[in-house]
SEPATOR-142381 format. One record per atom (N, C-alpha, C): residue in three letters; x negated, z negated, y negated. Coordinates in steps of 0.05 Angstrom, whole numbers, plus 5000, padded with zeros to 4 digits. Atoms other than C-alpha are relative to their C-alpha. Layout:
ALAXZY;...
END
This chain:
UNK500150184977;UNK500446955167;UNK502550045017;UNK496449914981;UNK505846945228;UNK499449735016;UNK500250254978;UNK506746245254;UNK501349985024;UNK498850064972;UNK510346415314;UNK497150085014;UNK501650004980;UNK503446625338;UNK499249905022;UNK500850274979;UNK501146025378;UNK502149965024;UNK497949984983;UNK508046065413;UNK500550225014;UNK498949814986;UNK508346735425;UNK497850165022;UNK502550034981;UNK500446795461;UNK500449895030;UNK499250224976;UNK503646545529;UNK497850155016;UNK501649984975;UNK500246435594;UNK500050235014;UNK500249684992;UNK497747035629;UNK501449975031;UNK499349954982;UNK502447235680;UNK499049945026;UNK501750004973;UNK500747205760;UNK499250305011;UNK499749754988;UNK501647925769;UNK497250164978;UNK502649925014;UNK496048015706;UNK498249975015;UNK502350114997;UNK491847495737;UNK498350115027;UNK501149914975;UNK490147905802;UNK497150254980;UNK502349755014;UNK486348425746;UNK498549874979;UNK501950205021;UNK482347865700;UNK498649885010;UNK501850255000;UNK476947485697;UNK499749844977;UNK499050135027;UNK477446895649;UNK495949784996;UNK503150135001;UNK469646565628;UNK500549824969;UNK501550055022;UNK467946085574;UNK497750044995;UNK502349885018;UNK463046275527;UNK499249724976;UNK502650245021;UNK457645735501;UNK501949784988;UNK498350255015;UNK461545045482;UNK498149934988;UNK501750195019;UNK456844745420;UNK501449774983;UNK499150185019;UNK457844145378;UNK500950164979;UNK499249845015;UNK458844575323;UNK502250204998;UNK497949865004;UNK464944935345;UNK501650035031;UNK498249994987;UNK470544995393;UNK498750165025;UNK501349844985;UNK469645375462;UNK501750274998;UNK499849784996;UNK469846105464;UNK501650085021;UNK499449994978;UNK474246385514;UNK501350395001;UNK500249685001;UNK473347155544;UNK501549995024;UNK498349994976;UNK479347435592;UNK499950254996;UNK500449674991;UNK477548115620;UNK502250105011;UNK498349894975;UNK482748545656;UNK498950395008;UNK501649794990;UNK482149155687;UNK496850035014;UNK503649994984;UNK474449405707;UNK498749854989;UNK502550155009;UNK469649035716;UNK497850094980;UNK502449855008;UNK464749575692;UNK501150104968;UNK499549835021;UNK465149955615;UNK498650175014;UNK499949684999;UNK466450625609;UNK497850104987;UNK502049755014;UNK460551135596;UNK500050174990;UNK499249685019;UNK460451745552;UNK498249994976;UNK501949915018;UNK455752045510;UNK500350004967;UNK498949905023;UNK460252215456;UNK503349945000;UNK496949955003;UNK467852015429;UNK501250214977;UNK498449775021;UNK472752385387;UNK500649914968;UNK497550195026;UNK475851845335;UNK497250024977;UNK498550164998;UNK476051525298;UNK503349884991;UNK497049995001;UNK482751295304;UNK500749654995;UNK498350215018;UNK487150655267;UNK502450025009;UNK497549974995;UNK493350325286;UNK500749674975;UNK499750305019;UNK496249835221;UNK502749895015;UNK498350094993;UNK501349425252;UNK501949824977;UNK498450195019;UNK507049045211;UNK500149755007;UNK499550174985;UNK507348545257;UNK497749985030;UNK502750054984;UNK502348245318;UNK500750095029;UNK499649944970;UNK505248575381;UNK498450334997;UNK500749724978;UNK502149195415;UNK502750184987;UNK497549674990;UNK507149915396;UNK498150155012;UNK501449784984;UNK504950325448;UNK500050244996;UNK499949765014;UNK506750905413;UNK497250064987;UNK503149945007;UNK500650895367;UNK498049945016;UNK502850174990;UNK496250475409;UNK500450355021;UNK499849764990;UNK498451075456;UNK497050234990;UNK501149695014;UNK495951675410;UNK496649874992;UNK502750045012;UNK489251225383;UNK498750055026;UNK501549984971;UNK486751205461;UNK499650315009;UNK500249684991;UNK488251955472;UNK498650074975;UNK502749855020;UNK484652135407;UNK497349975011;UNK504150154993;UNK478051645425;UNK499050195028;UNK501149884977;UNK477851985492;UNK499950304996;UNK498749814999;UNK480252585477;UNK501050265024;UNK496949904984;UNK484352705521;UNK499050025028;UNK501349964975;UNK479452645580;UNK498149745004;UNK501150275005;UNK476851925606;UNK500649744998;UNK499350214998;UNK477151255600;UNK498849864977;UNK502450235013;UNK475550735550;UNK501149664989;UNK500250255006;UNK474150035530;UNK501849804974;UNK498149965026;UNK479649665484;UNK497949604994;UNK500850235009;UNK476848915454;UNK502749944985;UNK498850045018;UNK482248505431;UNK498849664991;UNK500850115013;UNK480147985380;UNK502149684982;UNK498150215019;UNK484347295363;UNK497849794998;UNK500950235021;UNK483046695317;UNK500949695017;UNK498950334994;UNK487546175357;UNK501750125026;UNK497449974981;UNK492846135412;UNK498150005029;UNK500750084965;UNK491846165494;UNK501550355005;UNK498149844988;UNK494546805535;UNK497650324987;UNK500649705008;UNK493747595532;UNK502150124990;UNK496749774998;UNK500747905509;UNK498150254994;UNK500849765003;UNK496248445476;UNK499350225030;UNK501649914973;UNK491848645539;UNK502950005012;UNK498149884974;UNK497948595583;UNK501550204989;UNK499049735010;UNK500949115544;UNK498350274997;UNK502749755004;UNK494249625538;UNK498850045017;UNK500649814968;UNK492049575605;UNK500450135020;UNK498349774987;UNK497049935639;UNK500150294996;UNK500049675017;UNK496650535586;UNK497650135013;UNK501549744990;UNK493151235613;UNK497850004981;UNK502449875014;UNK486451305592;UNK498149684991;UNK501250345003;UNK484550425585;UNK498349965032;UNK501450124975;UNK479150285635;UNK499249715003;UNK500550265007;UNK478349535606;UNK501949854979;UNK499950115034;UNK481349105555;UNK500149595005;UNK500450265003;UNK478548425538;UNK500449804980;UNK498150095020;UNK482047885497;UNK496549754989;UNK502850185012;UNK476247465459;UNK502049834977;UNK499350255021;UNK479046775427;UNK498249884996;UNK502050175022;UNK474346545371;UNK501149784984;UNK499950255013;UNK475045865338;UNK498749894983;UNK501750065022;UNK470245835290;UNK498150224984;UNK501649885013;UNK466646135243;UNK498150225014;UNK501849894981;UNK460346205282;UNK500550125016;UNK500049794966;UNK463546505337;UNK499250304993;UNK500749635009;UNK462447205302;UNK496849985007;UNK503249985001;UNK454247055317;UNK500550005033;UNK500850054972;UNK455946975396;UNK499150185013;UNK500349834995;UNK452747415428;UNK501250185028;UNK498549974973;UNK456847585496;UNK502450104979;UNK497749895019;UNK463347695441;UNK498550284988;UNK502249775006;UNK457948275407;UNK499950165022;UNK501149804982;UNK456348495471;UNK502350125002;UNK496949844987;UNK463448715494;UNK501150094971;UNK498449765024;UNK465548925422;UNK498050314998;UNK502449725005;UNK459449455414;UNK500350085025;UNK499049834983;UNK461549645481;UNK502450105009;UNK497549874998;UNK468249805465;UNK500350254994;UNK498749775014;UNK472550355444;UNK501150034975;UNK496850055010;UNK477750065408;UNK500249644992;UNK499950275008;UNK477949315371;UNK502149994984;UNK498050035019;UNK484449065359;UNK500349654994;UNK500050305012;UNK485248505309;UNK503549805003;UNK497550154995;UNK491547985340;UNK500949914972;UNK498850205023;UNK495947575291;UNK499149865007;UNK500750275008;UNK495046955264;UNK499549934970;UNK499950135023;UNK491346735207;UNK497650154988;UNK501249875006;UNK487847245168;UNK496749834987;UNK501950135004;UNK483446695137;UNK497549935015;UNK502050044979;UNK480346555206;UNK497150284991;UNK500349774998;UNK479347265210;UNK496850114975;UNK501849975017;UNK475047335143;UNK497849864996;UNK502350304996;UNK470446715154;UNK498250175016;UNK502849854983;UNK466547275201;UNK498550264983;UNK500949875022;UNK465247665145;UNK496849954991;UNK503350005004;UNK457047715141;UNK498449895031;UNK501850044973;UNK456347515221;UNK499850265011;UNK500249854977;UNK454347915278;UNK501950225003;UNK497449844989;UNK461648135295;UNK500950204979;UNK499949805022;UNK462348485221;UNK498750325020;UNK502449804987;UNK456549015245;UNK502150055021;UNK498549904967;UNK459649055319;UNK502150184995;UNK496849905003;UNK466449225295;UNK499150354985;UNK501149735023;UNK463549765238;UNK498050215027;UNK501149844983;UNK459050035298;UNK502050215017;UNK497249944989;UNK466050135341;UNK500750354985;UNK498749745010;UNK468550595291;UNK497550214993;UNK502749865005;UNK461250915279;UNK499950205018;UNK500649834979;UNK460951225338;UNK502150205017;UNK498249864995;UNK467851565344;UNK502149755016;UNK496650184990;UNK472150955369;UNK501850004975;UNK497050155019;UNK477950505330;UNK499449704994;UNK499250284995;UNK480349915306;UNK502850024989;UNK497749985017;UNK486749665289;UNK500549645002;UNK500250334995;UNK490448965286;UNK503250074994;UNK497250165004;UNK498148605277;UNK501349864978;UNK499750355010;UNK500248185224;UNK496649924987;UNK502850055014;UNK493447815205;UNK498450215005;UNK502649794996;UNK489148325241;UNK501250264982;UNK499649775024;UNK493048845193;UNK497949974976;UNK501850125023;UNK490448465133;UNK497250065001;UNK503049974998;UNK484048435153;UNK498250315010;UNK500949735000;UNK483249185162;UNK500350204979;UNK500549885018;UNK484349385088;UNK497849924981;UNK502250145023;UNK479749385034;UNK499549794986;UNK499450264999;UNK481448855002;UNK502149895014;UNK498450144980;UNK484648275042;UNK500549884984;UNK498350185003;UNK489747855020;UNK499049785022;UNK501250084978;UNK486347315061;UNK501949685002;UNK498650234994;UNK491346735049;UNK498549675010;UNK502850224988;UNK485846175052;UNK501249804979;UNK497950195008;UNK490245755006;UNK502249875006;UNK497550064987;UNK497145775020;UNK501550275002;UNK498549774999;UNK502146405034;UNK501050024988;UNK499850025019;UNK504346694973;UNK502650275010;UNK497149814991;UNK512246954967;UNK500150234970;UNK499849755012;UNK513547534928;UNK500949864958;UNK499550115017;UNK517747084871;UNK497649814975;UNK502350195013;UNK511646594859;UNK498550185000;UNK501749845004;UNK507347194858;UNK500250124972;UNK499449855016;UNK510747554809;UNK500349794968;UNK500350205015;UNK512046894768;UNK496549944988;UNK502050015001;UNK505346814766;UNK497350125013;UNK501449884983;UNK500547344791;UNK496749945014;UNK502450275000;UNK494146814786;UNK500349805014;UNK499250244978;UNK498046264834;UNK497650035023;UNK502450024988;UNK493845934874;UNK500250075019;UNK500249834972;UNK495546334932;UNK499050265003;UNK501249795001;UNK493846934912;UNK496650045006;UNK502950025002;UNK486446934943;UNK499450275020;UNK501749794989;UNK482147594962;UNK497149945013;UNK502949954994;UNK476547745007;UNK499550314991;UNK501249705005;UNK472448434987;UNK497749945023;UNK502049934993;UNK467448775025;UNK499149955026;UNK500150044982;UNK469048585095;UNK500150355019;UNK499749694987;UNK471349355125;UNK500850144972;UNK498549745022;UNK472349965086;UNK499050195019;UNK499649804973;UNK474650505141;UNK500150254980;UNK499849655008;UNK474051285124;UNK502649974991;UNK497849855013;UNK479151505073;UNK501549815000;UNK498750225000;UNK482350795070;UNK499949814977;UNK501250185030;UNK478250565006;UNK502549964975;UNK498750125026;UNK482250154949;UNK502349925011;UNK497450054987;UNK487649915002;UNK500149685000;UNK500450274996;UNK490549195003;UNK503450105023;UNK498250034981;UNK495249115068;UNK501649765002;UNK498150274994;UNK501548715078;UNK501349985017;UNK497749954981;UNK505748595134;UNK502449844998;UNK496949995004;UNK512648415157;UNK501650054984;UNK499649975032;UNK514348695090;UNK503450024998;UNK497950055016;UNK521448845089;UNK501649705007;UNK499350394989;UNK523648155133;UNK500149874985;UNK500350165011;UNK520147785089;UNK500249984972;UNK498249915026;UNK522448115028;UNK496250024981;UNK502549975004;UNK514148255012;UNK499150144984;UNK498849835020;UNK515448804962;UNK496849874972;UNK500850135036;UNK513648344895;UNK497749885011;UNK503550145002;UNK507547944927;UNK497350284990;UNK502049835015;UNK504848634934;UNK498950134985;UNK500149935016;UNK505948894876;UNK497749874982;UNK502850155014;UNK501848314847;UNK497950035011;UNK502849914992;UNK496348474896;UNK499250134988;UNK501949805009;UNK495049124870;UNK500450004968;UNK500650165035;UNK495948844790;UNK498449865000;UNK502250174998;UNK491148364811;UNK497250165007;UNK502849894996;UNK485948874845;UNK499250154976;UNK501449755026;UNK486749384784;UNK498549774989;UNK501450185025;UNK485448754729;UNK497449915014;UNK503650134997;UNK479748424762;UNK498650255020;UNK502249904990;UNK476349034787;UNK499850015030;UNK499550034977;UNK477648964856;UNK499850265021;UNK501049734990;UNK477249684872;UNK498450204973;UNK500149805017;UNK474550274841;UNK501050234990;UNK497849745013;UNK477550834790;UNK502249824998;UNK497450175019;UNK482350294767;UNK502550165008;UNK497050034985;UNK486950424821;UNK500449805029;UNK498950174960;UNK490450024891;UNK501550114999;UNK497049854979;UNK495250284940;UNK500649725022;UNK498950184984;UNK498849714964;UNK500850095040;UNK497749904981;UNK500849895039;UNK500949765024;UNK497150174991;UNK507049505067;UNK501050005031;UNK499649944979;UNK508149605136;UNK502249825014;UNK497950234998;UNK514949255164;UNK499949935031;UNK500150104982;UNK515548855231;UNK501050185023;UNK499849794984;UNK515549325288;UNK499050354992;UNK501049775016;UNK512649845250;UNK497050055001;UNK502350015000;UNK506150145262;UNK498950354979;UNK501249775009;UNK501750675218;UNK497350085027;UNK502949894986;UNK497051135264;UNK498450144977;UNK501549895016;UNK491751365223;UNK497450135017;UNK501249994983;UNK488051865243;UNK496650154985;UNK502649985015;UNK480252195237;UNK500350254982;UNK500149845024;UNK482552635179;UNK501149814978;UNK499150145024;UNK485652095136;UNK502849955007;UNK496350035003;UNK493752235158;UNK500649805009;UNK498050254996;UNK498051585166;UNK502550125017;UNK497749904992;UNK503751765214;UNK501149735007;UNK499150284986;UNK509351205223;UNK501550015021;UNK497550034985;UNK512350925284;UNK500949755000;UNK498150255010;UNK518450445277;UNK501749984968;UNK497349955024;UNK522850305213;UNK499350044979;UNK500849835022;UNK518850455156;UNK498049804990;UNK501950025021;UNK512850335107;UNK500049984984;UNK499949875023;UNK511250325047;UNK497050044979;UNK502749955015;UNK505050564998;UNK501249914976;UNK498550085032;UNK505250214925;UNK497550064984;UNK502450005023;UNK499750484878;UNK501449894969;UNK501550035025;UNK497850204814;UNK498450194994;UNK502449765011;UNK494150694773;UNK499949914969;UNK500549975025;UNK493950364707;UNK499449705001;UNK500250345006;UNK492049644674;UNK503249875005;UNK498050145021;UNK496749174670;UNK501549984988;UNK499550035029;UNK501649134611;UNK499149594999;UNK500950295014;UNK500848294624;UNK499249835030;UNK501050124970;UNK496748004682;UNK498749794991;UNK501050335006;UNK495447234657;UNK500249745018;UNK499750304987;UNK494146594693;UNK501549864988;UNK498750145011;UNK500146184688;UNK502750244981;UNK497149835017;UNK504646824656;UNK501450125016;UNK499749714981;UNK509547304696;UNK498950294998;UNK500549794998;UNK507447954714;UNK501550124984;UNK499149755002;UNK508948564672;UNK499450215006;UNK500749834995;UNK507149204703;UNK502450225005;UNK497949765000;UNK511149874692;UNK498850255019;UNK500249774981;UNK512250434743;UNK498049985020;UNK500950014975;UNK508650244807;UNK501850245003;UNK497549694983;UNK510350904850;UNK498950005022;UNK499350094976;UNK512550764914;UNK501050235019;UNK498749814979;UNK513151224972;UNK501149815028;UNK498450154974;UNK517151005031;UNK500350175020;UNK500149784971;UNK516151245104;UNK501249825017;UNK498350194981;UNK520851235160;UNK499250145018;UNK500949894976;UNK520251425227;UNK499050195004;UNK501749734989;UNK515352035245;UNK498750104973;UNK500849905028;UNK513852085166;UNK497049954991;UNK502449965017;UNK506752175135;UNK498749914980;UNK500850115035;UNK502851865075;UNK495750175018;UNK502649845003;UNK495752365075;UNK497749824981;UNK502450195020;UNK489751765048;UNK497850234996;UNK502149825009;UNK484852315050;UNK500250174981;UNK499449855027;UNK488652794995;UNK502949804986;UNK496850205011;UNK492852214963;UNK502150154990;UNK497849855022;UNK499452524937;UNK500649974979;UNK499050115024;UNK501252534876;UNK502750134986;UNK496650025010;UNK509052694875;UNK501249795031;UNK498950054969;UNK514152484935;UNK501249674993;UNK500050195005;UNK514351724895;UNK502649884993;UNK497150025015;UNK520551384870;UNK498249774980;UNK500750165019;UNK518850884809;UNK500349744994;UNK498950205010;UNK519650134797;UNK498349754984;UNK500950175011;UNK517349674746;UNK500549655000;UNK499850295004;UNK516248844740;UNK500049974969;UNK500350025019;UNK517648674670;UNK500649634997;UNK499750295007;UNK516547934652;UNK501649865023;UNK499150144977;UNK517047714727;UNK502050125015;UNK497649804993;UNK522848114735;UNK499850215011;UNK499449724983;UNK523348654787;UNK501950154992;UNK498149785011;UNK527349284779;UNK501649855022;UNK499350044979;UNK532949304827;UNK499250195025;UNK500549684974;UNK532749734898;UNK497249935005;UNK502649984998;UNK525049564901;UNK500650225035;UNK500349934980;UNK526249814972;UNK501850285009;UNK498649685009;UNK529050504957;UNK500050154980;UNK499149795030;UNK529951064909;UNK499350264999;UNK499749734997;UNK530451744891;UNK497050115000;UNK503550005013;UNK523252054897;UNK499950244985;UNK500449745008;UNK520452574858;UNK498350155012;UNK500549844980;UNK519253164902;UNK499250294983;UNK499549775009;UNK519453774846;UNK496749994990;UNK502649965018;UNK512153794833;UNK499250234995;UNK500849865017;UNK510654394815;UNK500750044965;UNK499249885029;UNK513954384747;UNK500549694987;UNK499750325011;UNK514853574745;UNK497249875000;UNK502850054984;UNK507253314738;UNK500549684999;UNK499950185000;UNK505752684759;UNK499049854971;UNK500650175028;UNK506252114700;UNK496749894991;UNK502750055008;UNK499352014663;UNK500149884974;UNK500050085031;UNK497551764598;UNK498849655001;UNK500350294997;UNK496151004575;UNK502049875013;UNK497050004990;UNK503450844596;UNK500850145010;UNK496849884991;UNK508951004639;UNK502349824997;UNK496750025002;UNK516250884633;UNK502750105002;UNK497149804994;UNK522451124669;UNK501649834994;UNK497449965013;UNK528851104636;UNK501149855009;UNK498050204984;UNK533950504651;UNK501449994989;UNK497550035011;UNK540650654646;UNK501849775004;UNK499049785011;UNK545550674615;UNK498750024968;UNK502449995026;UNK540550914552;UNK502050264985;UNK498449785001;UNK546551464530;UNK501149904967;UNK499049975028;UNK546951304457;UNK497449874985;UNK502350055011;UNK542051114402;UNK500349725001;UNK500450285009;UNK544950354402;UNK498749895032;UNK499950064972;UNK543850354480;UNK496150055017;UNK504449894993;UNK535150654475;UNK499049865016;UNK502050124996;UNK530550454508;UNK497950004983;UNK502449975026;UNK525150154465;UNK497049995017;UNK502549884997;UNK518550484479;UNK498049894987;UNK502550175026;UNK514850184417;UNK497849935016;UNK501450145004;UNK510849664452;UNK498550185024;UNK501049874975;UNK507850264505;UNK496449994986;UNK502949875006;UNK499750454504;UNK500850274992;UNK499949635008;UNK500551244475;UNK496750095001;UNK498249814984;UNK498951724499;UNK501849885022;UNK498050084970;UNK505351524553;UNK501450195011;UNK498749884986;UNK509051804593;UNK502449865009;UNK497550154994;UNK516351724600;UNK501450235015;UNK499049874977;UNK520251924654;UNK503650015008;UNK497549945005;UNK527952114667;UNK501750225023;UNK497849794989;UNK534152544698;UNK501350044983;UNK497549935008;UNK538852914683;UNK502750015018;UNK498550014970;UNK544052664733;UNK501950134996;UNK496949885003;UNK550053004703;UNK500150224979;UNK500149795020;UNK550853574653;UNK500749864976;UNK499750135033;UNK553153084595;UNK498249765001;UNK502150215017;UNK547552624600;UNK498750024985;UNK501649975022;UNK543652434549;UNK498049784998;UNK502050224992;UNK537752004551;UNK497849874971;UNK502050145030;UNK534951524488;UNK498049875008;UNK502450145010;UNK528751274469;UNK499949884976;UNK500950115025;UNK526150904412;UNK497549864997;UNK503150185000;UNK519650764383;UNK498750024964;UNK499950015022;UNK516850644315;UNK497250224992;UNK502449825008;UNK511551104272;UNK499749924975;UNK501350105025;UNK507150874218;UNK499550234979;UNK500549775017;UNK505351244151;UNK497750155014;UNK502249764993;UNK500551834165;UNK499750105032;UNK500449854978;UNK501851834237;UNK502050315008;UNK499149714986;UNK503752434276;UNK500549865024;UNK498749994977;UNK508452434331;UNK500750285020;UNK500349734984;UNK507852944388;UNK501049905026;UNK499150114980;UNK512252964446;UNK500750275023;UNK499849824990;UNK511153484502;UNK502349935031;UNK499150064978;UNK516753474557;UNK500350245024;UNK499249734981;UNK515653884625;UNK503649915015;UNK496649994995;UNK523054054649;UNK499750145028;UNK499549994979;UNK524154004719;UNK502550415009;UNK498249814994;UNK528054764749;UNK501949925010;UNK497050094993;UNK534154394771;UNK501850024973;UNK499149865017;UNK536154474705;UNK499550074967;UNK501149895025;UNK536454674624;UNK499549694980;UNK499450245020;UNK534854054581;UNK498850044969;UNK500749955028;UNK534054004504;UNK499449704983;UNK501450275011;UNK529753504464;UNK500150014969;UNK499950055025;UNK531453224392;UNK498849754994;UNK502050085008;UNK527452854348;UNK502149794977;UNK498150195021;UNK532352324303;UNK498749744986;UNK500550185021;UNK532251914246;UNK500649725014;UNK496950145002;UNK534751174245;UNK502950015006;UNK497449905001;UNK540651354231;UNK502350265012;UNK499749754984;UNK541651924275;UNK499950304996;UNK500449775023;UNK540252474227;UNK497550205031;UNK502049784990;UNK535953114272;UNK498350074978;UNK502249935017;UNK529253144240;UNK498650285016;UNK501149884990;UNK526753614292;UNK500750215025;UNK498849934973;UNK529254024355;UNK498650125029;UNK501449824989;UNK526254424407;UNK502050045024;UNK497149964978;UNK532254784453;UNK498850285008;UNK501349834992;UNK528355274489;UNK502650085024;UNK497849904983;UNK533455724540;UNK498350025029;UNK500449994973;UNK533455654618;UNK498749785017;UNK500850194979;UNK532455164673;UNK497150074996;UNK502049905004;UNK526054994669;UNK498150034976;UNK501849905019;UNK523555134608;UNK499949704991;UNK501150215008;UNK519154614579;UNK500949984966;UNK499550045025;UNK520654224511;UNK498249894983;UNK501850205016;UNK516553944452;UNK500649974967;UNK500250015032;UNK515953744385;UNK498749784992;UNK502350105011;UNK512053484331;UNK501349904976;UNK499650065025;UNK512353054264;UNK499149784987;UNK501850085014;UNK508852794213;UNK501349764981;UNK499450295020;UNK510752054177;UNK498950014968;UNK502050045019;UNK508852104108;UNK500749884974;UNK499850205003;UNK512851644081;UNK498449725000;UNK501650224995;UNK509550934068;UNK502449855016;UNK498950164985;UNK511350434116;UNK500950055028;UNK498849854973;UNK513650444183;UNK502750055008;UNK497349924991;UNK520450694216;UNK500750135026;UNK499749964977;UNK523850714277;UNK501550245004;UNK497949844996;UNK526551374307;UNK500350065032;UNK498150024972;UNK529451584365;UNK499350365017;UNK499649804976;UNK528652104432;UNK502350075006;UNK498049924991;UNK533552464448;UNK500050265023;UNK499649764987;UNK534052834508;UNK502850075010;UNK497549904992;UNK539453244534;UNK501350175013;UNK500049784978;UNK542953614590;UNK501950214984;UNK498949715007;UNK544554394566;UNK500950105025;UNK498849824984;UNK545854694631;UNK499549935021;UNK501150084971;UNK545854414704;UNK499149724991;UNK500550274999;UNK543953754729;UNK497649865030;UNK501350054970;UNK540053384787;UNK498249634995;UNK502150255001;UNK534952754808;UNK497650074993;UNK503649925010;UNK528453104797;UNK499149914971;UNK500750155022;UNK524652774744;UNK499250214977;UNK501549835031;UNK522553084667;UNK497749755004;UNK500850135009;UNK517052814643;UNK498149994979;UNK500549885028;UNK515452774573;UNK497349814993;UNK502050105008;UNK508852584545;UNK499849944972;UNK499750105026;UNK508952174479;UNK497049944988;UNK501950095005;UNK503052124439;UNK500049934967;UNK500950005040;UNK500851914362;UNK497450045001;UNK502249965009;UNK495252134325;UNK500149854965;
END
């Protein structure tokens, strides 16, 4: 939600009002009056055929003419004129339109304030969306926004982009242009009380309103770094994996900060303009997503885009990420930075039941990290930032199991993996020579009872940020 909305919707200029026409649309007992303010031509633009379609996610509810720019030169391509619809829930005024009808290549743009529900069935609002180009969704109150979900204006909007237009939106109209919506139809939910409780009664979804080309399993947030938005969304997409919310038991959170816009265009690419983004996939369950418990969820991987930078929805990436886990409510620190991992060819992305990167300082066996309570197969993740690091684990192994631990080794440099007792005793080694070279080993419990031993990795030669990442499994 953005409550300066209502305030910031002002009265349409005098120098607009020579290029508008302002009409109400149908007053009923049943709902507020409609009110349609044209500028520019009277007439829509004709054309057989467009180019798009083209997406602009905003962080925030103002017009950047930068993307809105590039989505109009796509739709037309590059020859022409066309029709923009902009679409609010509440407020008085045009700021949008007076910012889009000036731009090269807009032969219209009409501001449509709905007030109810029903207004998505009006048919004059329909007419001028299905004869757009381009439908952009204002701020406000995303809740409005989802209440049209199964009218008229659903269809209209999905037609829009059908035919080679756009849509895009601000703030609420962001929201309401991912797959699932965060639709805030309770109360607005802060990152803290999210994470405290990822079931709070704010946390409420719409599904099955839009799902745009190459956009599927997305939940959108805006003003994200302002409002410090990070941890709500994290619980979004812990919330869409656990209940199903998308499919392939993944979400990609994306973050978009106040003045910040993603263009997205008709191949899938995301380009940002303004201060940065961010994408947050989930790709696994849970470790603890309870009504009434805090969140635990390990290794969300987070890419972060800043000005002119890229995120590809049509071939998702899968390096470029930096890592941060919620453990019992608790955020890592930095959520809003970190080193990414870029070395993919020799670093693969983390898989398994589990992930878990390394939190120093883990540089002795009393100092481990304990692994134990992971899903295995996991995947644990790491540097070697200095030539004498050394990086612990710990996890326990029952009689008859087998422990197998393959680690690929990043070419920044040589690392060597030991296999320890308790007590620090080397049961096992594997010190293979040269940057690069991958490590593993194996061993068999056959002892009764269980016992804890210990990872040991370790820098042999050279150093860097690029991640290892070792795959732990029992049989």
């Amino acid at each position: 939600m953005s409550p300066s909305r209502n305030s910031r919707r002002l009265a349409v200029t005098a120098a607009a009002a020579a290029l508008l026409t302002v009409a109400p649309l149908g007053v009923t007992a049943a709902h507020a009056q409609v009110t349609r303010v044209r500028q520019g031509s009277a007439a829509d633009a004709s054309r057989a055929s467009w180019s798009g379609p083209a997406y602009t996610m905003n962080g925030s509810g103002g017009i950047v003419t930068a993307t809105m720019t590039k989505a109009v030169d796509a739709i037309r391509g590059g020859t022409g004129a066309i029709d923009v619809v902009v679409i609010a829930g509440s407020g008085s005024g045009t700021p949008e339109c007076d910012v889009i009808t000036p731009l090269a290549g807009v032969n219209s743009c009409t501001t449509l304030t709905l007030t109810a529900a029903n207004d998505g069935n009006n048919s004059q609002v329909n007419t001028d969306i299905r004869n757009a180009e381009f439908v952009y969704f204002a701020g406000g109150d995303q809740c409005r926004y989802v209440a049209w979900k199964g009218t008229a204006l659903e269809a209209s909007v999905e037609s829009v982009v059908a035919k080679g237009g756009g849509v895009g939106g601000g703030s609420a109209g962001h929201h309401v242009n991912s797959d699932v919506v965060y639709d805030a139809c309770t109360a607005s939910a802060t990152s803290s009380g999210a994470l405290a409780n990822p079931y709070d009664r704010s946390l409420t979804f719409t599904t099955g309103m839009f799902r745009w080309p190459n956009y599927a399993g997305t939940i959108n947030d805006s003003h994200f770094v302002t409002r410090d938005r990070m941890g709500r969304t994290m619980a979004f997409v812990a919330r869409a994996v656990k209940d199903g919310l998308v499919s392939g038991g993944k979400a990609w959170g994306v973050g978009v900060e106040e003045g910040a816009s993603l263009y997205l265009d008709r191949a899938g690419r995301a380009t940002l303009s303004g201060p940065s983004a961010y994408v947050v996939l989930g790709d696994h369950q849970p470790e603890v997503a309870v009504s009434g418990q805090p969140l635990t969820y390990t290794n969300f991987k987070i890419w972060k885009l800043t000005n002119g930078q890229s995120y590809d929805f049509a071939n998702r990436p899968t390096c470029g990420y930096y890592l941060r886990s919620v453990r019992a409510g608790v955020p890592d620190a930095n959520l809003y930075s970190g080193t990414p991992i870029t070395d993919c060819s020799t670093t693969p992305p983390p898989s398994g039941g589990s992930t878990f990167a390394e939190v120093e300082s883990n540089d002795s066996r009393t100092a481990a990290n304990d692994i134990s309570g992971l899903t295995f197969p996991a995947t644990v993740t790491g540097d070697m930032k200095s030539t004498s690091d050394r990086d612990y684990f710990s996890l326990t192994l029952g009689s008859g199991q087998t422990l197998t631990v393959n680690c690929a080794v990043p070419a920044a440099y040589d690392a060597d993996l030991y296999l320890l007792s308790a007590s620090g005793s080397t049961l096992t080694r594997s010190v293979n020579d040269g940057a690069g070279a991958d490590e593993s080993v194996t061993l068999t419990r056959t002892a009764s009872g269980s016992a804890t031993y210990h990872l040991d990795l370790e820098a042999y030669a050279g150093s860097g940020t690029a991640d290892y990442a070792c795959v732990v499994a029992k049989s």
